[in-house]
mmCIF file of the N, C-alpha and C atoms, coordinates in Angstrom:
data_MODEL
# 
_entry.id   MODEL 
# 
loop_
_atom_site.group_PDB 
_atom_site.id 
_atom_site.type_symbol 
_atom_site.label_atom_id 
_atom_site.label_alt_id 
_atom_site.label_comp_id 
_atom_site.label_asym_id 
_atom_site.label_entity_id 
_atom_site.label_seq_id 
_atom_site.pdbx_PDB_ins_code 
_atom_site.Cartn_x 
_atom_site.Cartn_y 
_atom_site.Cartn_z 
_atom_site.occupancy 
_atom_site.B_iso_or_equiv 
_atom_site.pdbx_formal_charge 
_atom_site.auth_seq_id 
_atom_site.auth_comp_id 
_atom_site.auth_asym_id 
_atom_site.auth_atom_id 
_atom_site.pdbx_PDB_model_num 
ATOM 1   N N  . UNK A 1 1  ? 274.808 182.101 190.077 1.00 0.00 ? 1  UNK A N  1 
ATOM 2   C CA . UNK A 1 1  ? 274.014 183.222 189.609 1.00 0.00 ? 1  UNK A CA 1 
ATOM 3   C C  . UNK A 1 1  ? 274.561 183.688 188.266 1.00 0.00 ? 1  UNK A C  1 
ATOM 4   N N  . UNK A 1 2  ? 273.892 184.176 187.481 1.00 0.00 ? 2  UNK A N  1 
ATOM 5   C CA . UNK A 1 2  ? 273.846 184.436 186.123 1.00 0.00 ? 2  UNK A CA 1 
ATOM 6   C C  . UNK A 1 2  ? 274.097 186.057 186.203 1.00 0.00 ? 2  UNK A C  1 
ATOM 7   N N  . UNK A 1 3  ? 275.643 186.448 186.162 1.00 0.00 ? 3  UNK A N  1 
ATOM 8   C CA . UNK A 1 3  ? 276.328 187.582 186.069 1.00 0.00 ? 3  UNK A CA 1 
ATOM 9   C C  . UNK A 1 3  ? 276.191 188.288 184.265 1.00 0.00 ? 3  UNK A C  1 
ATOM 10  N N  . UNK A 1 4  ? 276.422 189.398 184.428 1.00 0.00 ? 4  UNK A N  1 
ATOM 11  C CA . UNK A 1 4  ? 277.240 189.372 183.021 1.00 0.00 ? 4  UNK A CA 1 
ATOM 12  C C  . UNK A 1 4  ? 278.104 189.286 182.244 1.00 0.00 ? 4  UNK A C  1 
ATOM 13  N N  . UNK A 1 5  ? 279.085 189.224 183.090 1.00 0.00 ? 5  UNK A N  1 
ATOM 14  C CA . UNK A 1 5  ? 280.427 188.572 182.845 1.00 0.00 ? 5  UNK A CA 1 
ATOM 15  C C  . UNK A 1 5  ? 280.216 187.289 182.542 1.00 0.00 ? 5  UNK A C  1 
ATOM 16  N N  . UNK A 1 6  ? 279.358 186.381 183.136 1.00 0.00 ? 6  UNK A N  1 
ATOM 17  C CA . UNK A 1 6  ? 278.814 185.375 182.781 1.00 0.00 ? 6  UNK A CA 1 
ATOM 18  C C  . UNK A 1 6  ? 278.642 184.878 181.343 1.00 0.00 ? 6  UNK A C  1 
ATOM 19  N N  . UNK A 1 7  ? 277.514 185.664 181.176 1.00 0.00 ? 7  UNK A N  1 
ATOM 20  C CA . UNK A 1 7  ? 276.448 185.880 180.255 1.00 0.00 ? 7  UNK A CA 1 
ATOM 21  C C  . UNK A 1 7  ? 277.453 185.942 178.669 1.00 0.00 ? 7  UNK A C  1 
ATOM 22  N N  . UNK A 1 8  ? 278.522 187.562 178.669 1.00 0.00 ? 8  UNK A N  1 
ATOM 23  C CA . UNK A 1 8  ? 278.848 187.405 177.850 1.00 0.00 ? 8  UNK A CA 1 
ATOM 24  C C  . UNK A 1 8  ? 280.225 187.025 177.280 1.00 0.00 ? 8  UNK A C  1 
ATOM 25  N N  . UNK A 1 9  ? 280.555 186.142 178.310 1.00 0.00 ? 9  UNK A N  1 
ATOM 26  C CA . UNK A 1 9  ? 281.545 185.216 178.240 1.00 0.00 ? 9  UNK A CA 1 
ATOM 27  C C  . UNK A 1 9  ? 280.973 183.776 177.379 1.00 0.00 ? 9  UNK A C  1 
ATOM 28  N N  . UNK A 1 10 ? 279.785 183.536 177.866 1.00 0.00 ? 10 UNK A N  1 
ATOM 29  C CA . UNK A 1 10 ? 279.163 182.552 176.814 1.00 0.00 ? 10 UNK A CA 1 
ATOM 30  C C  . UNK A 1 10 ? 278.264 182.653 175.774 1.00 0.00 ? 10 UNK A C  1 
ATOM 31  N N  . UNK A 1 11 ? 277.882 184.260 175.369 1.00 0.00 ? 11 UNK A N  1 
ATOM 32  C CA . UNK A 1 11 ? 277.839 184.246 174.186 1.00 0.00 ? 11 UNK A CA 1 
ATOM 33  C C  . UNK A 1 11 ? 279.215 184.723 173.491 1.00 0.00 ? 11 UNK A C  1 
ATOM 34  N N  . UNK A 1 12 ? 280.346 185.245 174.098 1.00 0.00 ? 12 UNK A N  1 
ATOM 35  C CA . UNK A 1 12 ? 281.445 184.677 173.113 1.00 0.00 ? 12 UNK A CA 1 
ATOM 36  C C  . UNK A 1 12 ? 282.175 183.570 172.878 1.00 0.00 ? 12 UNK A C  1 
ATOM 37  N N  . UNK A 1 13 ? 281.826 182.543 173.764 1.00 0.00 ? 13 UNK A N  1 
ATOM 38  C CA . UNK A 1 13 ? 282.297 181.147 173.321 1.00 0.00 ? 13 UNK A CA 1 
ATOM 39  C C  . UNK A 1 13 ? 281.415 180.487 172.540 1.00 0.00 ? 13 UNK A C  1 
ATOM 40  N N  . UNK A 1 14 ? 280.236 181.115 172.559 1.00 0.00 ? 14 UNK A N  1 
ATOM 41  C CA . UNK A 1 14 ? 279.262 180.366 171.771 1.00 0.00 ? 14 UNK A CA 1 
ATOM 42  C C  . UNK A 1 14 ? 279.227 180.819 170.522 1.00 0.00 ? 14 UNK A C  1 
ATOM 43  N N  . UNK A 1 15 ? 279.394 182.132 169.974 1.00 0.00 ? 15 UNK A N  1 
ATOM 44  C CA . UNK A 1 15 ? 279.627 182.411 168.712 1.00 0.00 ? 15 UNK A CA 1 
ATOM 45  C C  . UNK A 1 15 ? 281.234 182.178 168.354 1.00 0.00 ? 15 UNK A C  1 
ATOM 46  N N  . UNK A 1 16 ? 282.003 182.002 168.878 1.00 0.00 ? 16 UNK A N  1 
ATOM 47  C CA . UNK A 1 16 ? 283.630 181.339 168.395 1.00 0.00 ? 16 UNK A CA 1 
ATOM 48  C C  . UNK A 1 16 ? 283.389 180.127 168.212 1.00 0.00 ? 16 UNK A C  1 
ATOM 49  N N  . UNK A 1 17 ? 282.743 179.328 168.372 1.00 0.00 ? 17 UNK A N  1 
ATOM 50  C CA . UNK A 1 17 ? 282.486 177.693 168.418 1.00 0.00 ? 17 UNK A CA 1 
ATOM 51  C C  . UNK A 1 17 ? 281.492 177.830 166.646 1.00 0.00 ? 17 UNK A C  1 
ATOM 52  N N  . UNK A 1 18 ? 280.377 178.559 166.830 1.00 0.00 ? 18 UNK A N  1 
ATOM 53  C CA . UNK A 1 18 ? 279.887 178.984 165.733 1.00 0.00 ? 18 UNK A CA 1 
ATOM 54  C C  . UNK A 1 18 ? 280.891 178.905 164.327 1.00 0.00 ? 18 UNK A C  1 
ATOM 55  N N  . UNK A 1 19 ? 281.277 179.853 164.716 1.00 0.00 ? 19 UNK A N  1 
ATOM 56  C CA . UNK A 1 19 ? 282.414 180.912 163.452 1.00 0.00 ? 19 UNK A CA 1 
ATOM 57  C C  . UNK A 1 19 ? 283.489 179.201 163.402 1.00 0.00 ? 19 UNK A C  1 
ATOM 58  N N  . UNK A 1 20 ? 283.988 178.726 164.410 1.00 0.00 ? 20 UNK A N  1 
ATOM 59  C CA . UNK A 1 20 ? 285.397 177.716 164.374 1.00 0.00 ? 20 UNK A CA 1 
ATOM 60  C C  . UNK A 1 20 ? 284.252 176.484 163.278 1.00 0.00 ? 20 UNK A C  1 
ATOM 61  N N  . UNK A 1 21 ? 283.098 176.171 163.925 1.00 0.00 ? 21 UNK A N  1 
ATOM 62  C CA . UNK A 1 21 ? 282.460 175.454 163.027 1.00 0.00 ? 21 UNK A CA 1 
ATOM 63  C C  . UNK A 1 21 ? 282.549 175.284 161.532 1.00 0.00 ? 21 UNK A C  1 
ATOM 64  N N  . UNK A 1 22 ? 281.829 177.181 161.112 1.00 0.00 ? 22 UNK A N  1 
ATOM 65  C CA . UNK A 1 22 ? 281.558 176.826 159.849 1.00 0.00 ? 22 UNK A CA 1 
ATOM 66  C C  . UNK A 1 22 ? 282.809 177.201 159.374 1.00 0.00 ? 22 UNK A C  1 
ATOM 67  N N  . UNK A 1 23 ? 283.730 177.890 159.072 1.00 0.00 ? 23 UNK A N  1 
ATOM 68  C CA . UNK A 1 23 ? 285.217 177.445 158.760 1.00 0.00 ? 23 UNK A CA 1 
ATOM 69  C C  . UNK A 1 23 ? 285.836 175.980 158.726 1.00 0.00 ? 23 UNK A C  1 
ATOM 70  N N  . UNK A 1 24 ? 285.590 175.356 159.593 1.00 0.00 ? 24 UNK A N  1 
ATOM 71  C CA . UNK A 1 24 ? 285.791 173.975 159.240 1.00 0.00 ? 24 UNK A CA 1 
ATOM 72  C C  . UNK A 1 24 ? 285.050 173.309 158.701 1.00 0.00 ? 24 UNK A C  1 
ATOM 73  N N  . UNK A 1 25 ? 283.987 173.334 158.642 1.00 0.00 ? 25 UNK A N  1 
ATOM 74  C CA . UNK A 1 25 ? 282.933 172.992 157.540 1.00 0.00 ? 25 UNK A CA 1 
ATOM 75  C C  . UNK A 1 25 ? 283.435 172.914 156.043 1.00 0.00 ? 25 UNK A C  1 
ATOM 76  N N  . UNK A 1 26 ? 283.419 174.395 155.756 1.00 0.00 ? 26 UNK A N  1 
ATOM 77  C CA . UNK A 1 26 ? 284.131 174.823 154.498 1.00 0.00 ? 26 UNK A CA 1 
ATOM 78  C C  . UNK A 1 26 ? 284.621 173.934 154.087 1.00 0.00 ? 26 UNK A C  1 
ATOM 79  N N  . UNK A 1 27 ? 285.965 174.420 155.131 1.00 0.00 ? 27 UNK A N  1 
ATOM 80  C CA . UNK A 1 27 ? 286.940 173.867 154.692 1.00 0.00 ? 27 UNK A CA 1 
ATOM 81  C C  . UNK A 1 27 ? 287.395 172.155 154.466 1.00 0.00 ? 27 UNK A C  1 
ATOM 82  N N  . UNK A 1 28 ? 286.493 171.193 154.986 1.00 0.00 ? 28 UNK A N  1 
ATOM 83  C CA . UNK A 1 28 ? 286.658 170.133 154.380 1.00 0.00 ? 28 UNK A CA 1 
ATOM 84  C C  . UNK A 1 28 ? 285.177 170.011 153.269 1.00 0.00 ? 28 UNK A C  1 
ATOM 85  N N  . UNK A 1 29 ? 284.497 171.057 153.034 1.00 0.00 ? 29 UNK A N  1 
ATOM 86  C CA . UNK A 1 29 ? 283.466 170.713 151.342 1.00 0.00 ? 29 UNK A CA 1 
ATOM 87  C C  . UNK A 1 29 ? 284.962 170.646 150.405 1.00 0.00 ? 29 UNK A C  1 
ATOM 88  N N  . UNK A 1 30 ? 286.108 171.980 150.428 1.00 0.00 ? 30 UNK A N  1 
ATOM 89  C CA . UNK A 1 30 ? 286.544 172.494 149.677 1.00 0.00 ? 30 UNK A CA 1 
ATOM 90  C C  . UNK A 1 30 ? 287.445 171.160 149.668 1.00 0.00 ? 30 UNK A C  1 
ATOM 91  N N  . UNK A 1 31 ? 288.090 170.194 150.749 1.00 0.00 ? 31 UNK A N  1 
ATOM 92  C CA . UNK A 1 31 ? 288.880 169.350 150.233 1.00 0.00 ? 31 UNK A CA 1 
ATOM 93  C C  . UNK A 1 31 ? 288.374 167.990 149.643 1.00 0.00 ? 31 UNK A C  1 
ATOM 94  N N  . UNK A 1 32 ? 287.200 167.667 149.595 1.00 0.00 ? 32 UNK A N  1 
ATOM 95  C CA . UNK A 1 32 ? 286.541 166.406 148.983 1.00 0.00 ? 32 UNK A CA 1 
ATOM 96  C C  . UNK A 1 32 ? 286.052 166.995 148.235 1.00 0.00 ? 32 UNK A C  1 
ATOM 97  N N  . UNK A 1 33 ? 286.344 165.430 147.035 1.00 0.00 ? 33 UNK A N  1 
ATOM 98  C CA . UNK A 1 33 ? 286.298 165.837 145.850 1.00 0.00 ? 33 UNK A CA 1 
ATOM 99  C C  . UNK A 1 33 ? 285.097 165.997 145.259 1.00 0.00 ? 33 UNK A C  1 
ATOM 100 N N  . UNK A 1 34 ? 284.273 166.806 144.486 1.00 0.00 ? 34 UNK A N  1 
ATOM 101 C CA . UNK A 1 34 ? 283.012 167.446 143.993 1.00 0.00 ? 34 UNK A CA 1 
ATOM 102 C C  . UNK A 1 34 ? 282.649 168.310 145.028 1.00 0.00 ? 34 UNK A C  1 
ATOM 103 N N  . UNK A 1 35 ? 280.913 168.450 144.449 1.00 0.00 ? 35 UNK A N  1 
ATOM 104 C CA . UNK A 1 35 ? 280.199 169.247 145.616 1.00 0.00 ? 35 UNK A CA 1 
ATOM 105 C C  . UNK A 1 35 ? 279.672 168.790 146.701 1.00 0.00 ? 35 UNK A C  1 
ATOM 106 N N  . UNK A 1 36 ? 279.406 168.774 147.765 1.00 0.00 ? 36 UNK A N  1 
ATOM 107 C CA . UNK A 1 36 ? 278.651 168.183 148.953 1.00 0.00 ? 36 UNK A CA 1 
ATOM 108 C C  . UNK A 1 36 ? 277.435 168.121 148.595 1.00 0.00 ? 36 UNK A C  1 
ATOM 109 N N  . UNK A 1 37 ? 277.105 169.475 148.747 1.00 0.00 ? 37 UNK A N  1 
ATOM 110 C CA . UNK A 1 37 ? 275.973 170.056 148.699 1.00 0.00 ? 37 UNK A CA 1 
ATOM 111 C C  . UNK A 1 37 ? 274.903 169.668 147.436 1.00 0.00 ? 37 UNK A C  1 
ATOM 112 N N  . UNK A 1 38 ? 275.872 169.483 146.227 1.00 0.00 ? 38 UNK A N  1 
ATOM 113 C CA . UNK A 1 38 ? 274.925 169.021 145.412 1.00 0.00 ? 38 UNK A CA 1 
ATOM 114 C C  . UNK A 1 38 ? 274.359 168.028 145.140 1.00 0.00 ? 38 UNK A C  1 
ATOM 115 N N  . UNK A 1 39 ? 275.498 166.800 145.561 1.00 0.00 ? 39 UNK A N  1 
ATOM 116 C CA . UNK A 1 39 ? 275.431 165.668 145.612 1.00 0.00 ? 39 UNK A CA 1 
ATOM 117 C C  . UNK A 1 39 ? 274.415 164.996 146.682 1.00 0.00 ? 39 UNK A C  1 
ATOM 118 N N  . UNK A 1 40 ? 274.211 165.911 147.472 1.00 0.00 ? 40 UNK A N  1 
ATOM 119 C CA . UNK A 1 40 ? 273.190 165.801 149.238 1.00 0.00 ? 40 UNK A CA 1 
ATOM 120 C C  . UNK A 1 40 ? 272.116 166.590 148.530 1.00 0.00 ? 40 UNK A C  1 
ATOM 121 N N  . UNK A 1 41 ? 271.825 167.422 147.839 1.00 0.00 ? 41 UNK A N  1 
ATOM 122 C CA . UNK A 1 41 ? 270.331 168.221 147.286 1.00 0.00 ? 41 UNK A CA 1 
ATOM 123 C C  . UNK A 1 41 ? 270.010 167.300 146.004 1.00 0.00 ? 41 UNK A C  1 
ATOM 124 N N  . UNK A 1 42 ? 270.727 167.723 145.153 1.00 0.00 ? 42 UNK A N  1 
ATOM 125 C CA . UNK A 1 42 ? 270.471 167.052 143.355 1.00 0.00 ? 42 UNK A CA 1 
ATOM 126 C C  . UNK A 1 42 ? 270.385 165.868 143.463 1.00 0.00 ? 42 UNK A C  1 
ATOM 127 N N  . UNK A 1 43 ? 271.677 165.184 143.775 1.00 0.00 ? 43 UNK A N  1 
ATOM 128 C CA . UNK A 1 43 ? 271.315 163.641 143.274 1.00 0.00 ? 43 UNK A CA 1 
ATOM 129 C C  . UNK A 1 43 ? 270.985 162.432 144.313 1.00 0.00 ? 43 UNK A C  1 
ATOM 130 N N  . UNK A 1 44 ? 270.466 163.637 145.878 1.00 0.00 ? 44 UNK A N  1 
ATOM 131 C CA . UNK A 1 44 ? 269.801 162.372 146.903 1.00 0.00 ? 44 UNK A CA 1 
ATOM 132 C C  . UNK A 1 44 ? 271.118 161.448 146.970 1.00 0.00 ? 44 UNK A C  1 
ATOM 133 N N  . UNK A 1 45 ? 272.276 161.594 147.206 1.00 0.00 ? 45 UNK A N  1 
ATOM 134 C CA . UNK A 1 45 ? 273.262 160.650 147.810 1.00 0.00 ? 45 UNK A CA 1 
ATOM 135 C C  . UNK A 1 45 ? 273.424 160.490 149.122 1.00 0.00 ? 45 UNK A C  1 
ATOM 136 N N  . UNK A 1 46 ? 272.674 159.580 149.642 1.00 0.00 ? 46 UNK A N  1 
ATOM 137 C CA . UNK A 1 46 ? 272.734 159.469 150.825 1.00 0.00 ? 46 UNK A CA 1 
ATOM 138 C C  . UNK A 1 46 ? 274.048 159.163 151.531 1.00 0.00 ? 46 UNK A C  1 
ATOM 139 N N  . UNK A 1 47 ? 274.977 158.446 151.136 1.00 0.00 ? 47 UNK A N  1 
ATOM 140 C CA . UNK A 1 47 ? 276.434 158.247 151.777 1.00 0.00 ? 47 UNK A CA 1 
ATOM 141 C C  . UNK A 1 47 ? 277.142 159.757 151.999 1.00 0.00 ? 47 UNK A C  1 
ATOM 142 N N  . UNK A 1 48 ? 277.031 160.597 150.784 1.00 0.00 ? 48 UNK A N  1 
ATOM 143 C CA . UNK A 1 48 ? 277.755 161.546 150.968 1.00 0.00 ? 48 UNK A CA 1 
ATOM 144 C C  . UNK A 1 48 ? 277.193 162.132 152.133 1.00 0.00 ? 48 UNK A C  1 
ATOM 145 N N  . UNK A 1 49 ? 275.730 162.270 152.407 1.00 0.00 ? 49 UNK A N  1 
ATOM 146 C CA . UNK A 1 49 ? 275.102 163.185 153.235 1.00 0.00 ? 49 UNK A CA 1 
ATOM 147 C C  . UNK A 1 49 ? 275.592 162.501 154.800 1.00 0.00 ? 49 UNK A C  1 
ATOM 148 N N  . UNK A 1 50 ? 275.689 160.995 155.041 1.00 0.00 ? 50 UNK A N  1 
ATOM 149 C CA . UNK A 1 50 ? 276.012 160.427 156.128 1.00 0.00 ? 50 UNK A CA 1 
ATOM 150 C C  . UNK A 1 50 ? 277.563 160.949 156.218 1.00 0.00 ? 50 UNK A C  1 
ATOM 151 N N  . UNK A 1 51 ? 278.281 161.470 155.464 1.00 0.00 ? 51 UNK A N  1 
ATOM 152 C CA . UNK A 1 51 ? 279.561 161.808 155.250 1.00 0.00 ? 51 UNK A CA 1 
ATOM 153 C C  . UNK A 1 51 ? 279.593 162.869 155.833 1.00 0.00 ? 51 UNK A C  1 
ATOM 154 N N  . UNK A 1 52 ? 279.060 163.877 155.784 1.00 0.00 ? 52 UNK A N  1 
ATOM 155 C CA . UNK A 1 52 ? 278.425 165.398 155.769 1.00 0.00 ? 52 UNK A CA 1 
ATOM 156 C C  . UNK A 1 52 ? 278.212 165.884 157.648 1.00 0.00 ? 52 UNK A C  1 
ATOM 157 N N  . UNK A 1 53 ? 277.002 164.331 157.567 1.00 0.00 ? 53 UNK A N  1 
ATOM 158 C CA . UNK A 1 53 ? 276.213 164.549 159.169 1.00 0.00 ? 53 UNK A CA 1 
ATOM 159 C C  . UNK A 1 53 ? 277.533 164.004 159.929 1.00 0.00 ? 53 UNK A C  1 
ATOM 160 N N  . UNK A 1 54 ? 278.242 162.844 159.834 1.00 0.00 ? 54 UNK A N  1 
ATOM 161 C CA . UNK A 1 54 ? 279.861 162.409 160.823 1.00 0.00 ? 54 UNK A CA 1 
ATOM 162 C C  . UNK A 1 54 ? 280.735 163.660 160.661 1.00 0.00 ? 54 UNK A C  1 
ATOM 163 N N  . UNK A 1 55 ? 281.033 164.352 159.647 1.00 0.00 ? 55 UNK A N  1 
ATOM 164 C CA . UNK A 1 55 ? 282.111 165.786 159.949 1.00 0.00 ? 55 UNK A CA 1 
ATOM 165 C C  . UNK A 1 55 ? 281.834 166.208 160.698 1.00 0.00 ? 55 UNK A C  1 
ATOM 166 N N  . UNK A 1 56 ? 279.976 166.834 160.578 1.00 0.00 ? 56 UNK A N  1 
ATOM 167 C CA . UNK A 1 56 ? 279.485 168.022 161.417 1.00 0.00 ? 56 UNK A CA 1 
ATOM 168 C C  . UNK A 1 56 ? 279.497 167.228 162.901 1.00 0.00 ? 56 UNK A C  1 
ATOM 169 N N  . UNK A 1 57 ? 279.164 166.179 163.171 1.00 0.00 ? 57 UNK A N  1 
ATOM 170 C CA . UNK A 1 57 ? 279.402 165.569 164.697 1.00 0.00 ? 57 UNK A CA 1 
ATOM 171 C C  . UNK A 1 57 ? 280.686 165.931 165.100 1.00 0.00 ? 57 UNK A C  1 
ATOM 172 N N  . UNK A 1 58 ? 281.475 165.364 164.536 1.00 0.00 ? 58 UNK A N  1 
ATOM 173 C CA . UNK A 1 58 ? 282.908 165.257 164.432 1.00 0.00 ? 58 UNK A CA 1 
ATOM 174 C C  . UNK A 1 58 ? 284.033 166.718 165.256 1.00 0.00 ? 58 UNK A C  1 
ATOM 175 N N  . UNK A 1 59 ? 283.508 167.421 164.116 1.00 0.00 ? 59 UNK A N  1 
ATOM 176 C CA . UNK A 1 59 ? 284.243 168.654 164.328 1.00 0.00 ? 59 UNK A CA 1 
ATOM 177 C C  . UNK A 1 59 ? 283.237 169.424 165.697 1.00 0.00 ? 59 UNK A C  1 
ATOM 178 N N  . UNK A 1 60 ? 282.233 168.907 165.510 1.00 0.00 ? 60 UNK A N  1 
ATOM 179 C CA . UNK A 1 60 ? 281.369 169.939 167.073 1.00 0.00 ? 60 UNK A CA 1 
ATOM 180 C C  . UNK A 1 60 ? 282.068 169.305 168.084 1.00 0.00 ? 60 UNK A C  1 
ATOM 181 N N  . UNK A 1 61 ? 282.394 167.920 168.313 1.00 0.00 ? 61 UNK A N  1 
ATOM 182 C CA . UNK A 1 61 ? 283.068 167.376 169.630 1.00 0.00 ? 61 UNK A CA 1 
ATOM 183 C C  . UNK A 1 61 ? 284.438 168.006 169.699 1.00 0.00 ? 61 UNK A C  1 
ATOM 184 N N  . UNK A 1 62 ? 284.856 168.063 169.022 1.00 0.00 ? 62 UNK A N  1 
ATOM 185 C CA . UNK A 1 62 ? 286.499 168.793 169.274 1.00 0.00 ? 62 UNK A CA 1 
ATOM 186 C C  . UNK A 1 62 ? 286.040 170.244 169.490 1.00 0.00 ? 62 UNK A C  1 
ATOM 187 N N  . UNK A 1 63 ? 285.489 171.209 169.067 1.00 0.00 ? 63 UNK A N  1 
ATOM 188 C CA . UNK A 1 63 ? 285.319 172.375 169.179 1.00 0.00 ? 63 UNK A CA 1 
ATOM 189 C C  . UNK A 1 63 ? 284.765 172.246 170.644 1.00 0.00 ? 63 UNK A C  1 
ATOM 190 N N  . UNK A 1 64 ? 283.751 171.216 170.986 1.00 0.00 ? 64 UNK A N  1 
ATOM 191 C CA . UNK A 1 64 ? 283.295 171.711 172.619 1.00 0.00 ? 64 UNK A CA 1 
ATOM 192 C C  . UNK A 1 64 ? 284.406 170.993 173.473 1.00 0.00 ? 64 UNK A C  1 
ATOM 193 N N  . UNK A 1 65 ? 284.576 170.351 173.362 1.00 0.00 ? 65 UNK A N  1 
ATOM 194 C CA . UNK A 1 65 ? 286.091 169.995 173.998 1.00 0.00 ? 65 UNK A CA 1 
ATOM 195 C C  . UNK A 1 65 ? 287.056 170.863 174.375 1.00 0.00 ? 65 UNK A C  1 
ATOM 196 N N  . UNK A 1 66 ? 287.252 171.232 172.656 1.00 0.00 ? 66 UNK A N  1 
ATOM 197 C CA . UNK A 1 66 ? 288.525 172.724 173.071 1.00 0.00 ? 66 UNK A CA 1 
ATOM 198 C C  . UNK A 1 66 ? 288.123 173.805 174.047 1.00 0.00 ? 66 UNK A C  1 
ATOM 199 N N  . UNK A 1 67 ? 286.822 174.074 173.340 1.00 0.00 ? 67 UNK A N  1 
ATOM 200 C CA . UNK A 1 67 ? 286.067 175.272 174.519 1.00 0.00 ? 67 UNK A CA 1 
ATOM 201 C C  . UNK A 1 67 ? 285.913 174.740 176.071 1.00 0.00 ? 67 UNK A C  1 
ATOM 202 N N  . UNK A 1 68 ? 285.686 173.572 176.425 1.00 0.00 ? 68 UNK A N  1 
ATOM 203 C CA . UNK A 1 68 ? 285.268 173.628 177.547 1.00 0.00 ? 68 UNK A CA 1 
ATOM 204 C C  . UNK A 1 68 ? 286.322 173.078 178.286 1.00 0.00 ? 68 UNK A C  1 
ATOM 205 N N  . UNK A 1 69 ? 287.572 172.912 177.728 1.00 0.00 ? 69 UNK A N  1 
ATOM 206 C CA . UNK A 1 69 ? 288.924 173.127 178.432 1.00 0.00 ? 69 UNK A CA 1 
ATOM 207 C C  . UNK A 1 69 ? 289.395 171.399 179.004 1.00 0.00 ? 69 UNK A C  1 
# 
């Protein structure tokens, strides 16, 4: 049964997973070298963007991992 203790126990794991996300996000645009973002909008680089979509996989499996113990 769907308590509230429940409830907002998983919307605070679900917004910490959020927040742990885009911090790590960031934080590897900020360590490769140029922009992500521009290079994935402006100049259509598709490698970088396949670069981009494996982090974001990447780092979501460890974050639900960590969370789900």
């Amino acid at each position: 049964m769907l308590t509230l203790d429940v409830f907002l126990a998983t919307m605070i794991y679900a917004a910490l997973g959020i927040v742990i996300f885009i911090v790590s996000f960031v934080l590897v645009d900020r360590l490769t070298p140029g922009e992500l973002w521009r290079e994935i909008i402006e100049r259509k680089n598709m490698a970088v963007a396949l670069l981009a979509g494996a982090v974001a996989i990447g780092i979501s499996n460890i974050i639900a991992a960590a969370v789900h113990g």
